[in-house]
C-alpha positions in Angstrom: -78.5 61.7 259.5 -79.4 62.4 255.5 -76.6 61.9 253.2 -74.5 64.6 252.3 -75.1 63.7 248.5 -77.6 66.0 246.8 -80.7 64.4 246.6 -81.9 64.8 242.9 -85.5 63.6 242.4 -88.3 62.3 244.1 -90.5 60.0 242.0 -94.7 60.2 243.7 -96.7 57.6 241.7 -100.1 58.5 243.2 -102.5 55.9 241.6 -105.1 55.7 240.3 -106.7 52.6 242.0 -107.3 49.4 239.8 -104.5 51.4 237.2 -101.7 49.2 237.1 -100.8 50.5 241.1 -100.3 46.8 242.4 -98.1 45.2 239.8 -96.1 48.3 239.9 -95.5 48.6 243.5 -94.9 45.1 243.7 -92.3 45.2 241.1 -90.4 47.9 243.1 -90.8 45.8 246.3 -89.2 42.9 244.4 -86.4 44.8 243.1 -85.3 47.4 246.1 -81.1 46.0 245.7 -81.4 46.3 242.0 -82.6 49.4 242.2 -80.6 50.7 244.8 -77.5 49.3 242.6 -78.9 52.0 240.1 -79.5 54.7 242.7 -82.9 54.2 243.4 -84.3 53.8 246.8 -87.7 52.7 247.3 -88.1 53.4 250.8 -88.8 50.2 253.8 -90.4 53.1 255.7 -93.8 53.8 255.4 -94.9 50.4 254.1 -95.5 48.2 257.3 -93.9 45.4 255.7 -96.3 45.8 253.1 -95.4 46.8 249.0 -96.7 50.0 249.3 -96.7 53.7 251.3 -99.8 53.7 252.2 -98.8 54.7 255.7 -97.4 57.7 254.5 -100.4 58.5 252.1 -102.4 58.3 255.1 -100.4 60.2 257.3 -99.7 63.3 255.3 -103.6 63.4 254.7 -105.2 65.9 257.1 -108.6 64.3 256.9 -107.5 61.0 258.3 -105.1 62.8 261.2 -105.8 61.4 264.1 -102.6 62.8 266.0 -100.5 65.9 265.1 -98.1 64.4 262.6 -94.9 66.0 261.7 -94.0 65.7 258.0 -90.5 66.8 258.6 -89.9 63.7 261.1 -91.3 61.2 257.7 -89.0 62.6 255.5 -86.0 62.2 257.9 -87.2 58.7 258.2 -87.0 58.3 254.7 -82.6 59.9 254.1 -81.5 57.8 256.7 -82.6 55.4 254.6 -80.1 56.8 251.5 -77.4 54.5 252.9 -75.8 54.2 249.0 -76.7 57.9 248.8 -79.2 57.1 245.8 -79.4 60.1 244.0 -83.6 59.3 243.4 -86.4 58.1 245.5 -89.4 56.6 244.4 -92.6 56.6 246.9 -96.3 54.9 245.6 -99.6 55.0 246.5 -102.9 55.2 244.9 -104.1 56.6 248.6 -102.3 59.5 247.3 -105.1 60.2 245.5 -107.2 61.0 248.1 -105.7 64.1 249.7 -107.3 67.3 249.4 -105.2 69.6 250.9 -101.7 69.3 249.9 -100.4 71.2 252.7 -98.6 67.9 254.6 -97.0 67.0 251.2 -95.7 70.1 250.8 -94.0 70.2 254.0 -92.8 66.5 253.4 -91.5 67.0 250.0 -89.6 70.3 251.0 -88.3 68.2 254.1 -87.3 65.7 251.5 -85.5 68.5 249.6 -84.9 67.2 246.1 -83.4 68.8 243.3 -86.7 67.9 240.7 -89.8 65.8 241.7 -92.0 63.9 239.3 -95.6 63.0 240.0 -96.6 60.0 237.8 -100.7 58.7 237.4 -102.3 56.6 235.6 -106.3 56.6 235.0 -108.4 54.0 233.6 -111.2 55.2 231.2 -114.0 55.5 233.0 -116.4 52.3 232.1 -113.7 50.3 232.8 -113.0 51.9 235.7 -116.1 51.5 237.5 -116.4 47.7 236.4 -113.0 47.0 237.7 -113.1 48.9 241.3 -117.0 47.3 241.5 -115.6 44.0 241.2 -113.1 44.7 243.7 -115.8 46.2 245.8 -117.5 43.2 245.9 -114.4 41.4 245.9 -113.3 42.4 249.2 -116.1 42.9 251.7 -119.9 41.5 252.6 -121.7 44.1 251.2 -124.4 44.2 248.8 -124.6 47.0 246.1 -126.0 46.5 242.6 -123.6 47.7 240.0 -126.0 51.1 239.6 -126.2 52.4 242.7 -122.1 51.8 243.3 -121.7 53.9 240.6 -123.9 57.0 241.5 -121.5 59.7 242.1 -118.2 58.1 241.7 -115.9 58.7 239.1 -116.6 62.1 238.4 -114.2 65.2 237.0 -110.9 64.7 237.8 -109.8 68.5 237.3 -109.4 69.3 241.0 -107.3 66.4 241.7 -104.9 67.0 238.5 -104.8 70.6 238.9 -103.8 70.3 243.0 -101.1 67.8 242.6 -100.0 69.9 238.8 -98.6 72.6 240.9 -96.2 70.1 243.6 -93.6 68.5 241.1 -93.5 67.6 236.9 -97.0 65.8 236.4 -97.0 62.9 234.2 -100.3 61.7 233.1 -101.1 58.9 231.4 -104.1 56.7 230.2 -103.9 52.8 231.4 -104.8 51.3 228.3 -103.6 48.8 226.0 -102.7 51.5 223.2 -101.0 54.0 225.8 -98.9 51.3 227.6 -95.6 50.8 226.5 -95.0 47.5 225.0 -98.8 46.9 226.8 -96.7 46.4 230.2 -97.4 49.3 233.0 -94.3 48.0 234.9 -92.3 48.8 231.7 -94.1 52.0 230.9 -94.2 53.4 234.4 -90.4 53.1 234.3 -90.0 55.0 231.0 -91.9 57.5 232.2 -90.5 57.8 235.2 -87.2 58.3 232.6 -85.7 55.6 234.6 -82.8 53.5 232.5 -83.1 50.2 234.2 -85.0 47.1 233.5 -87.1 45.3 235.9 -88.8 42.3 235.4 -93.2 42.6 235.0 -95.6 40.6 236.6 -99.2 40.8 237.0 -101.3 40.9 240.7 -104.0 41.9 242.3 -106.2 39.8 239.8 -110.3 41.0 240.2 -113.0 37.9 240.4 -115.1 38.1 237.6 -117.6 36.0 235.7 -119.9 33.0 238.0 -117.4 33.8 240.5 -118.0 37.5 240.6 -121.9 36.4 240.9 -121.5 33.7 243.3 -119.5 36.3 245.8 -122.7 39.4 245.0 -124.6 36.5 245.8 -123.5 36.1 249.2 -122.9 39.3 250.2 -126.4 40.0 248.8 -127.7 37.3 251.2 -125.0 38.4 254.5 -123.1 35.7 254.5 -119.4 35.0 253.7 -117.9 32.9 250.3 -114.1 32.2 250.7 -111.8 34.8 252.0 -110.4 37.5 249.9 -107.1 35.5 249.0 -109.0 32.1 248.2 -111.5 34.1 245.6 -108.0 35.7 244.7 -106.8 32.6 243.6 -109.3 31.1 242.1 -109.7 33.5 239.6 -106.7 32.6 238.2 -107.8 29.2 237.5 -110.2 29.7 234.7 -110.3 32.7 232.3 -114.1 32.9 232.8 -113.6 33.5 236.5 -111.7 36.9 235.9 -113.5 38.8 233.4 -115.2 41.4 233.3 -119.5 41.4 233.2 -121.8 43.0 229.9 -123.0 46.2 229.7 -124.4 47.0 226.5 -122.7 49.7 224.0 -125.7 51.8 224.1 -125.9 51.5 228.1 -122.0 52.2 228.0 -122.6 55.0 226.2 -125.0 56.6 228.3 -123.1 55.7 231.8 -120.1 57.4 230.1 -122.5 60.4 229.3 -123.5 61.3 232.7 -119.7 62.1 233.9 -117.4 64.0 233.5 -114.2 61.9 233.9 -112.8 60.9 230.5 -113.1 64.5 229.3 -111.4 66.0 232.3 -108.2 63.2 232.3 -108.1 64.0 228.4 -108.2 67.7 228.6 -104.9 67.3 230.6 -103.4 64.0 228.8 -104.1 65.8 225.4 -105.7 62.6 224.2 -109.1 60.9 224.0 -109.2 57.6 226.0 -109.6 54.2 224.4 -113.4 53.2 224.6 -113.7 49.5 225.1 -117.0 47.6 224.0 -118.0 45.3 227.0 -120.6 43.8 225.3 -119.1 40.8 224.3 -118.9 39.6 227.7 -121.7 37.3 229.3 -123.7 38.9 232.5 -123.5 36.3 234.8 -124.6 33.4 236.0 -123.8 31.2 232.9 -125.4 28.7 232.0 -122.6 26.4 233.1 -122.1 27.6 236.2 -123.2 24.3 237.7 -120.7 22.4 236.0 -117.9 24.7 236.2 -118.0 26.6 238.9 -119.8 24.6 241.4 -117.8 21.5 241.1 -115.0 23.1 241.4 -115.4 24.8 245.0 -117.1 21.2 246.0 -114.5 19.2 244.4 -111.5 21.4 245.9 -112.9 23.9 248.9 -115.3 21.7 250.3 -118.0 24.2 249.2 -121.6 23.4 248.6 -124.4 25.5 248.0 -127.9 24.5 249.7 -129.5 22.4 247.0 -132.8 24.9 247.2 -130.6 28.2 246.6 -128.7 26.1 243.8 -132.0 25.6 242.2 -133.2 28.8 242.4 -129.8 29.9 241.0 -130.3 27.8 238.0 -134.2 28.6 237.1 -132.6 32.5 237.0 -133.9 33.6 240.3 -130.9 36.3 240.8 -130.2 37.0 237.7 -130.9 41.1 238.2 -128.4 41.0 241.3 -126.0 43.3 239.5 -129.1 45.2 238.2 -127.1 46.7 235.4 -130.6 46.8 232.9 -131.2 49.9 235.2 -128.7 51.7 234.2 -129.9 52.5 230.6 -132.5 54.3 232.1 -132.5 58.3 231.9 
């Protein structure tokens, strides 16, 4: 049965992917007594266990209804939760983002029945956007897609999504970049502004392969075959700075790629605020040179890896050195 004390806010963070989403929601996981010591709930239900509401994304999304779902019965779910009668509830997922048709979350936020609701989303500028969630693309399945084609109608105009979700709740927008972050810390800056007076500490996850190890993983999928599981590649980009950063494009290429959409223009007509255009052209397009040597040794030295001595040579006289393809791109 739902508390008796008004419920006063409901706090959607709705993404964007590769914006900050992860460390944030596993902040909140980390922190659920603190926060509910401050009257916060950040809700068990809908997460699976998992940091997250994806479940609840996924379920008020009538695309991906597979059986009649009854908003009403989540948001029930979600009061009996209010066992120290928080007076705010925050619920966050970037799959959010992908609803349409807001007529579920309607129902589930009036079902929810909060005094004020907030809608919070962050967006990464569009180049570095696309090399982030292509490295996780990569990252996370066996597929084989050069960095070109991936990006062919992706990242376009965000004006349908911003005006939709404008009309549910106060929509805070904000740019994920290092001179619109508070203190450079999304944890910290989602909090502020979410206008919530508590501190929590920040921690970074989710890390993206990057670098040889980006290349060694397109390679793979490029050929069918599997690298190291998701969690292993994880982890080893941790290891070496090389291993997690992002790949070259040229400024006149990033130019051009930035041309062709019409993302940044349609976050900063809403944000009030150009984005921050990072140069990625001081970053090497893999394989380096020392791949070999670094890279290499390390998986036969610690993951009992070892690449067939024909493919390493072929590696090494340049042979897939176009797998990302990204020379393409600067063509009109």
């Amino acid at each position: 049965m739902a508390s008796k004390v008004n419920l006063k806010r409901v706090i959607l963070h709705i993404g964007r992917h590769k914006s900050g989403t992860s460390s944030i929601q596993h902040c909140l996981n980390r922190n659920v007594d603190l926060l509910s010591a401050a009257g916060i709930l950040y809700p068990k239900h809908g997460r699976g266990g998992r940091v997250a509401h994806h479940d609840i994304a996924k379920a008020l999304n009538p695309k991906l209804q597979q059986i009649q779902i009854n908003p009403t019965q989540i948001a029930e779910k979600i009061l009996v939760e209010r066992q120290k009668e928080e007076h705010t509830i925050i619920i966050s997922s970037e799959a959010f983002q992908n609803i349409c048709d807001l007529v579920n979350v309607k129902e589930f936020l009036k079902a929810l029945g909060p005094e004020n609701i907030t809608i919070i989303c962050y967006f990464r500028e569009h180049l570095d956007y696309a090399i982030a969630a292509y490295r996780q693309f990569i990252h996370a399945q066996t597929i084989y897609q050069p960095f070109g084609a991936y990006l062919s109608g992706k990242f376009e105009s965000q004006k349908n999504l911003i005006e939709n979700w404008k009309n549910y709740g106060d929509m805070k927008l904000k740019w994920f970049d290092h001179q619109s972050l508070e203190n450079n810390d999304v944890v910290v800056d989602f909090l502020k502004t979410a206008n919530l007076n508590i501190k929590l500490p920040s921690l970074r996850v989710n890390p993206s392969i990057g670098g040889d190890l980006l290349f060694l993983k397109l390679l793979h999928n490029y050929q069918g075959n599997e690298l190291l599981d998701y969690n292993q590649l994880s982890s080893i980009s941790t290891i070496a700075p090389e291993w997690s950063r992002p790949f070259q494009v040229d400024d006149c290429t990033a130019s051009k790629i930035r041309s062709r959409s019409e993302y940044n223009s349609s976050v900063a007509d809403a944000i009030g605020r150009e984005p921050y255009l990072k140069s990625f052209a001081e970053y090497e397009l893999p394989p380096s040179r020392d791949i070999d040597h670094q890279l290499l040794s390390y998986l036969e030295a610690n993951h009992n890896f070892s690449l067939d001595k024909q493919l390493k040579q072929q590696i090494l006289l340049g042979a897939f050195n176009n797998l990302m393809d990204c020379q393409a791109l600067s063509i009109t």
